[in-house]
C-alpha positions in Angstrom: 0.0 0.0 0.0 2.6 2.4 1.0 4.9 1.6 -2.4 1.7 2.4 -4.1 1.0 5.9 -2.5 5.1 6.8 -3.0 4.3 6.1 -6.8 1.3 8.3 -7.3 2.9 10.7 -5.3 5.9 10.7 -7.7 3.9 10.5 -10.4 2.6 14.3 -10.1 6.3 15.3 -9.5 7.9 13.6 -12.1 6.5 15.9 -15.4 4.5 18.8 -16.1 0.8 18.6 -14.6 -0.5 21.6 -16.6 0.3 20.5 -19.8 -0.9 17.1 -19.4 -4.3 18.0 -18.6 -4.5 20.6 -21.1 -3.6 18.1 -23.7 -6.2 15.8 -22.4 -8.6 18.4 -22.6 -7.6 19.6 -26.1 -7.7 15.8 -27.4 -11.1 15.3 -25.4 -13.1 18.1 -27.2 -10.8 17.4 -31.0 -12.3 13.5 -30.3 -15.6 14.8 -29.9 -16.2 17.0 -33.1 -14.0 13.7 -35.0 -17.1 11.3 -34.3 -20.2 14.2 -34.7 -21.3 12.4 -37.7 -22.2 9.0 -36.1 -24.2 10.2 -33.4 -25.9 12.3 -35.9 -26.5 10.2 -38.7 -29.7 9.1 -38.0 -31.3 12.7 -38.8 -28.7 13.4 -41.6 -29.4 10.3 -43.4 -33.2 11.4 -42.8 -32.9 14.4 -44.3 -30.9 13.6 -47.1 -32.2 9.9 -48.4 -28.8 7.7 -47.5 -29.0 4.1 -47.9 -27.2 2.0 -45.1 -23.8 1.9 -46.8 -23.5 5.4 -47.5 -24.4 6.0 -43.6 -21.5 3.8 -42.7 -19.1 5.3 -45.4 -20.5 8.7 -44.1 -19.4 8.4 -40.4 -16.5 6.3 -41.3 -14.7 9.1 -43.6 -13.3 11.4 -40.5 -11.5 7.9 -38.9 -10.1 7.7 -42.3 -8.9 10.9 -42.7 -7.7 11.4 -39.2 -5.8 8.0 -39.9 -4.0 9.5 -42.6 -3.8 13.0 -40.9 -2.2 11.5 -38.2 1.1 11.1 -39.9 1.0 14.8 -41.6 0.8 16.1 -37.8 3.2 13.0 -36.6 6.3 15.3 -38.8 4.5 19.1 -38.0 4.9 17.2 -34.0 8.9 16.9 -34.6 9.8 19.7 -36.9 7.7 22.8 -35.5 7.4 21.2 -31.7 3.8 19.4 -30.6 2.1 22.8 -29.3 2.8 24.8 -32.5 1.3 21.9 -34.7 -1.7 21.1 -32.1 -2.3 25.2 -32.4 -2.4 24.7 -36.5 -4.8 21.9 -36.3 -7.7 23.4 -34.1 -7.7 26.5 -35.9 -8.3 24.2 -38.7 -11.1 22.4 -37.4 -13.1 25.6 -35.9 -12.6 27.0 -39.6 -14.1 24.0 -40.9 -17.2 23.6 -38.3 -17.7 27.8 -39.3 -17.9 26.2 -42.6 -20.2 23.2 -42.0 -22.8 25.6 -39.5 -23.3 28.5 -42.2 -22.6 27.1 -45.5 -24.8 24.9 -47.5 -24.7 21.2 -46.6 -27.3 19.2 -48.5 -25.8 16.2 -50.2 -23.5 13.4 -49.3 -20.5 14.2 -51.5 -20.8 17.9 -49.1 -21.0 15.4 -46.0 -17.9 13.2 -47.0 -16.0 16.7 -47.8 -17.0 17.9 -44.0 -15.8 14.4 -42.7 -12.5 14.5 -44.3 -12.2 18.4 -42.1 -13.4 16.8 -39.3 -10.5 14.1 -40.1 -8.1 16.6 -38.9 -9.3 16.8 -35.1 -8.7 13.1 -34.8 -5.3 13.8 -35.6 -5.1 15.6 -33.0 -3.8 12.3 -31.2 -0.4 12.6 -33.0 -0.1 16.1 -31.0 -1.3 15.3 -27.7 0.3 12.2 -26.8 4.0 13.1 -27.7 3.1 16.6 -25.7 2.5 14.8 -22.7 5.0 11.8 -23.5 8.2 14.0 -23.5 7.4 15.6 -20.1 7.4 12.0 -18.0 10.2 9.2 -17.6 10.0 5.4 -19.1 8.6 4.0 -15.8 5.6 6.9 -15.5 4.3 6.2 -19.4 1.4 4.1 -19.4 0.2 6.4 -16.5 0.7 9.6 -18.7 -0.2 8.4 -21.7 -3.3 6.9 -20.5 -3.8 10.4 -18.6 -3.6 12.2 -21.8 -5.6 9.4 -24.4 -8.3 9.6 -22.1 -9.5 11.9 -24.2 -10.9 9.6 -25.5 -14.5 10.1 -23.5 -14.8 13.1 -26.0 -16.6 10.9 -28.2 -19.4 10.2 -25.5 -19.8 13.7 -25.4 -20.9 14.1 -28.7 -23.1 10.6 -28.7 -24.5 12.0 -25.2 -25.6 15.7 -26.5 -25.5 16.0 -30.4 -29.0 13.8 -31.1 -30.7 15.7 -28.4 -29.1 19.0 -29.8 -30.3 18.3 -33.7 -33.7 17.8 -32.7 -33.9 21.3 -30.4 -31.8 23.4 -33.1 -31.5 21.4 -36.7 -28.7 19.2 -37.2 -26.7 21.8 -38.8 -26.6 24.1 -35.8 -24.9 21.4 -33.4 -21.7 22.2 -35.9 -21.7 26.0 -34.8 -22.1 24.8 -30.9 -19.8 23.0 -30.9 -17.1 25.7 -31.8 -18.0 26.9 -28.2 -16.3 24.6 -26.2 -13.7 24.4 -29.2 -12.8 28.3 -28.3 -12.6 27.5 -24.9 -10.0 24.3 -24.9 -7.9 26.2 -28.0 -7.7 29.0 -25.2 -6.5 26.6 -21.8 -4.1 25.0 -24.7 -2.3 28.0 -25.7 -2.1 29.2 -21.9 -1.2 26.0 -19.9 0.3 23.6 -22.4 4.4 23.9 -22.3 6.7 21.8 -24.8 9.5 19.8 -23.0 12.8 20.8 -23.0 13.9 17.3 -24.1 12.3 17.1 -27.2 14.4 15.3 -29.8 16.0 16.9 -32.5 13.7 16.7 -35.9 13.7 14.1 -38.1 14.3 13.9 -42.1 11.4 12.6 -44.4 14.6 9.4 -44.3 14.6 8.7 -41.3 10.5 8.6 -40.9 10.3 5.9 -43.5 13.1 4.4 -42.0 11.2 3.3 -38.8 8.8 1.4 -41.1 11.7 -0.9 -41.6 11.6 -2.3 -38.0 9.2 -4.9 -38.0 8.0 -4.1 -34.6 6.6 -0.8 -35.7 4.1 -2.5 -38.2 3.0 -5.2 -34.9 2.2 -2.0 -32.7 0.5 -0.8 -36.2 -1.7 -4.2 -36.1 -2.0 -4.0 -32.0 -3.4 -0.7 -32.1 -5.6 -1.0 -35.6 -7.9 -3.6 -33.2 -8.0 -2.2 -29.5 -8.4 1.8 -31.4 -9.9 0.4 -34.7 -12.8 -1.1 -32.9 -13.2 1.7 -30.0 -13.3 4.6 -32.9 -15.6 2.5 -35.4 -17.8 1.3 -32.2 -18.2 5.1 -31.1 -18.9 5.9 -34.6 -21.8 3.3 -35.6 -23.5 2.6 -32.2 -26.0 5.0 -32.8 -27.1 3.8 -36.4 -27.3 0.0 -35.1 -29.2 0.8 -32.0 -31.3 2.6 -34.0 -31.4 0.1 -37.0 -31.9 -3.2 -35.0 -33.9 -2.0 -31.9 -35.6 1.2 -32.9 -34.3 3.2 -30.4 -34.9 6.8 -31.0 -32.0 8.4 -32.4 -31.5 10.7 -28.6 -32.0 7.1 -26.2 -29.6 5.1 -29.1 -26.6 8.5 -28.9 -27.4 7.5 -24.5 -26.7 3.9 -25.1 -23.8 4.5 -27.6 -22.5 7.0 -25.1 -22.4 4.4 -22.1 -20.4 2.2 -24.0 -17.7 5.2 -25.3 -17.3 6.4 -21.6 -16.7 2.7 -20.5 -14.0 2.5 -23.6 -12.5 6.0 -22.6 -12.6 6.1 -18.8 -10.5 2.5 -18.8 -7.9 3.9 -20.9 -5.6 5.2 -18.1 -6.2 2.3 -16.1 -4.8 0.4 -19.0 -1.6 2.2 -18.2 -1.5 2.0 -15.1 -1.9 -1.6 -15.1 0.2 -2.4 -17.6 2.7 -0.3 -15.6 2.3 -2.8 -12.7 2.0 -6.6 -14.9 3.4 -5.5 -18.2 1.5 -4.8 -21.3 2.2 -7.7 -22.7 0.3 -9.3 -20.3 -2.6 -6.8 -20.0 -3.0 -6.8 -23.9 -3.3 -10.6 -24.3 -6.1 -10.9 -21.4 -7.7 -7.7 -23.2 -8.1 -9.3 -26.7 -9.5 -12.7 -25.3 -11.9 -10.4 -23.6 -12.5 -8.3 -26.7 -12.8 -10.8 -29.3 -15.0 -12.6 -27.0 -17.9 -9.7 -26.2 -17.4 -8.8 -29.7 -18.9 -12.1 -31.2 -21.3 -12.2 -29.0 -22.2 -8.9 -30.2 -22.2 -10.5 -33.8 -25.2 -13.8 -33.0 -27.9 -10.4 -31.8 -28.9 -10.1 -28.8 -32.7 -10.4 -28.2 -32.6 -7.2 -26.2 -31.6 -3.5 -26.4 -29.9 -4.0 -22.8 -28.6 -7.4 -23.6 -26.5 -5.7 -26.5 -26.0 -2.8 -24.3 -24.4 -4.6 -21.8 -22.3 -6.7 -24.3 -21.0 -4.0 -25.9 -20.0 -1.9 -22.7 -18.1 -5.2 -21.9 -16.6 -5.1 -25.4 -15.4 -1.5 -25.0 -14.5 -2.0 -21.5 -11.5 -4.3 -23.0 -10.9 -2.3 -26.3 -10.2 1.0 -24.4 -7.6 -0.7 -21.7 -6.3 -2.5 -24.7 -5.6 1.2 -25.8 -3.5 2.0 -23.0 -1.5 -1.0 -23.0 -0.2 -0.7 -26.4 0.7 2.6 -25.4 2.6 1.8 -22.9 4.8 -0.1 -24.8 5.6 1.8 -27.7 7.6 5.1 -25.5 9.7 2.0 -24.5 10.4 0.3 -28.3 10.5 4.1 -29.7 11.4 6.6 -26.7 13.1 8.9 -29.5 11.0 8.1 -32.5 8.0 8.8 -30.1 6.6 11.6 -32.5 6.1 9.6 -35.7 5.4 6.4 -34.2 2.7 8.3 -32.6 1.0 9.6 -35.9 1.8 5.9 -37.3 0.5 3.8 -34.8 -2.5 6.4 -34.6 -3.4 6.3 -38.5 -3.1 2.1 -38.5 -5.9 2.2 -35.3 -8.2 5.1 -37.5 -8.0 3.0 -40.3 -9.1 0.0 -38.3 -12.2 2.4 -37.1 -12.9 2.9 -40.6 -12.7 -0.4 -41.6 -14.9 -1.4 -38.9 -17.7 1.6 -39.1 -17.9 0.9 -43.1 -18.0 -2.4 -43.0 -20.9 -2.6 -40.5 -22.6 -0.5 -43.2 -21.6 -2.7 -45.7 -22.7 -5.7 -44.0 -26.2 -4.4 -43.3 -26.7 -3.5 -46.7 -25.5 -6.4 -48.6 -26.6 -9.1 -45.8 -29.5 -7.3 -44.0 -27.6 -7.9 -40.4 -24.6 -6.9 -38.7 -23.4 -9.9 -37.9 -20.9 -10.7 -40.4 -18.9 -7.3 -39.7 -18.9 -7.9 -36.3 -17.4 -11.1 -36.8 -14.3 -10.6 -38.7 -13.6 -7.2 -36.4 -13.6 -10.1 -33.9 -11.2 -12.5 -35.5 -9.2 -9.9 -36.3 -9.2 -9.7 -32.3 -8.2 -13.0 -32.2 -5.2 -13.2 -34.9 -3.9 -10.0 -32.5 -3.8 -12.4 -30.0 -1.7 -15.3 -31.7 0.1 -12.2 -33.3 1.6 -10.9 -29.7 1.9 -14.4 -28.1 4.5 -14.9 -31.5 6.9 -11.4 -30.7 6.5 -11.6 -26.5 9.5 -13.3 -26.0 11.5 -11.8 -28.2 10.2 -8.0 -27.3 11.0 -9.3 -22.9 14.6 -10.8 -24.2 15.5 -7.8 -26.0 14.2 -3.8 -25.6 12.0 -5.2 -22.5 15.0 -6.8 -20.2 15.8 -5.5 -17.2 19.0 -4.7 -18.4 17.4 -2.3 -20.7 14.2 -0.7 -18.9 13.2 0.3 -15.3 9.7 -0.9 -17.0 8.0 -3.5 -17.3 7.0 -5.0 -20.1 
């Protein structure tokens, strides 16, 4: 009890307390304008005649684009410092909501253009992380970084509010209220967030690609495009397939789809912590049985709106501690490549999300069910599994031995 106190205590010494809650705060509210189509694509799709496929490509377009955002913002993280490039990207995205609130959006090719701007505040993942990373030593990272990526719970936000928000004001005016909380983060980011003094010098366009050699970077790729992949596409479809399968209203299905993202999000720092304590070797493998599990489950139906309710909270329970495991190993593998493996490991899990999110459209529409997407999101759960029991020993033996790391791993 006593060596866990000392810990916490150290904890709060050992980096920069303003600047990690600032960049959870900034990643919280980026998160919850990146998912703002799911939640309301039941009264866009409404409105503007989509068929189920175009719904899931719909919602699924801002995980692609933050995916590939992620690595833009991964080099604007090491070559103008993480504050400057998190600064450029929120301007960005309150330009874009301007956009989206008074300008005319009445088709789907205007939808998919406003997802690809949402795109950019899911990068915003690449900035956050490294700015808290760089503050904190190797033994404190899964604690930090799950600190910081629990800004994740932005997405509940916008499954808990937007629905009800459409229906009181239109659809189109959630986009200009959101730009209030926007102005308020952008303004506790530029006061409070601080850029280490150990930053590592920046990297050549070389030396990025470079990484992509190491076989290791493309397993935390895979890792992360499952425990991410099915968090983001989850957050971003709930409210379609409650809606679709039960018919829930589109206000309770944004409730229910926001339980399950705030069960996701809230476990993400207690992925780091525990992983801090058992390894995250250890705490990933338990957290894809569990995942792969729940999630085909999910796939048979459930009879009831609560039985899938509670499934899916169970699912998202393990997907969002599976997030903060993987990132607590990846500062260890990549301490001073930390910038570029964030934006890379960030884009493989948004383009898991968008795999995920489309193909549950794609299912629906081409099968009349679900269940087939959900089933191969959970085999891919499952060849994650066999896919980290195969690199363990060698990751324990090598950059993970005692010899090497105050960690564990």
């Amino acid at each position: 009890m006593q060596r866990s106190i000392v810990k916490t205590t150290s904890f709060w010494k050992a980096g920069h307390t303003p600047t990690l809650l600032a960049s959870f705060f900034y990643f919280d509210l980026s998160f919850m304008v990146w998912v703002l189509l799911g939640p309301l694509a039941v009264q866009i799709s409404k409105d503007l005649g989509l068929t189920p496929a175009q719904k899931g490509l719909m919602v699924a377009t801002p995980l692609l684009a933050g995916a590939l955002l992620r690595i833009v913002m991964g080099v604007l993280v090491d070559h103008l410092k993480p504050k400057k490039a998190g600064a450029i990207g929120q301007v960005i995205v309150i330009a874009g909501l301007t956009w989206a609130w008074l300008g005319n959006i009445d088709s789907y090719e205007t939808m998919l253009t406003l997802g690809v701007l949402l795109g950019v505040a899911g990068a915003a993942f690449a900035v956050a992380l490294p700015l808290a990373s760089r503050w904190y030593p190797p033994e404190h990272q899964g604690t930090a970084l799950g600190i910081a990526g629990a800004g994740n719970s932005g997405t509940a936000f916008a499954a808990l509010f937007a629905p009800t928000l459409a229906i009181a004001f239109g659809w189109q005016n959630v986009f200009g209220l959101c730009l209030i909380p926007l102005g308020v983060a952008f303004l506790v980011y530029m006061v409070f967030a601080k850029d280490s003094p150990g930053a590592p010098p920046p990297k050549s366009m070389t030396e990025y690609l470079h990484v992509l050699k190491d076989k290791d970077a493309w397993w935390f790729m895979f890792f992360y495009s499952v425990t991410f992949g099915g968090f983001s596409g989850l957050a971003s479809s709930l409210t379609i397939y409650f809606n679709a399968q039960y018919g829930l209203s589109p206000v309770t299905a944004g409730y229910f789809t926001a339980a399950c993202v705030f069960a996701g999000s809230l476990v993400r720092p207690v992925g780091g912590i525990v992983a801090d304590r058992i390894g995250g070797i250890k705490t990933l493998s338990i957290m894809y049985v569990l995942a792969g599990t729940f999630l085909f489950i999910a796939s048979l139906g459930m009879q009831s709106y609560l039985g899938a309710l509670a499934v899916f909270v169970l699912a998202m329970l393990a997907l969002g501690t599976g997030n903060g495991a993987v990132f607590q190993l990846v500062p260890q593998r990549f301490r001073k490549e930390i910038g570029v493996m964030t934006g890379l490991v960030g884009m493989a899990g948004g383009i898991g999300g968008f795999y995920l999110a489309s193909s549950l459209g794609y299912s629906k529409q081409i099968t009349g069910s679900y269940q087939l997407g959900l089933t191969i999101f959970a085999a891919l759960a499952v060849s994650a599994l066999v896919g980290l029991s195969v690199v363990k020993n060698r990751w324990r033996t090598t950059w993970g031995s005692a010899a090497m790391t105050t960690a564990k791993i």
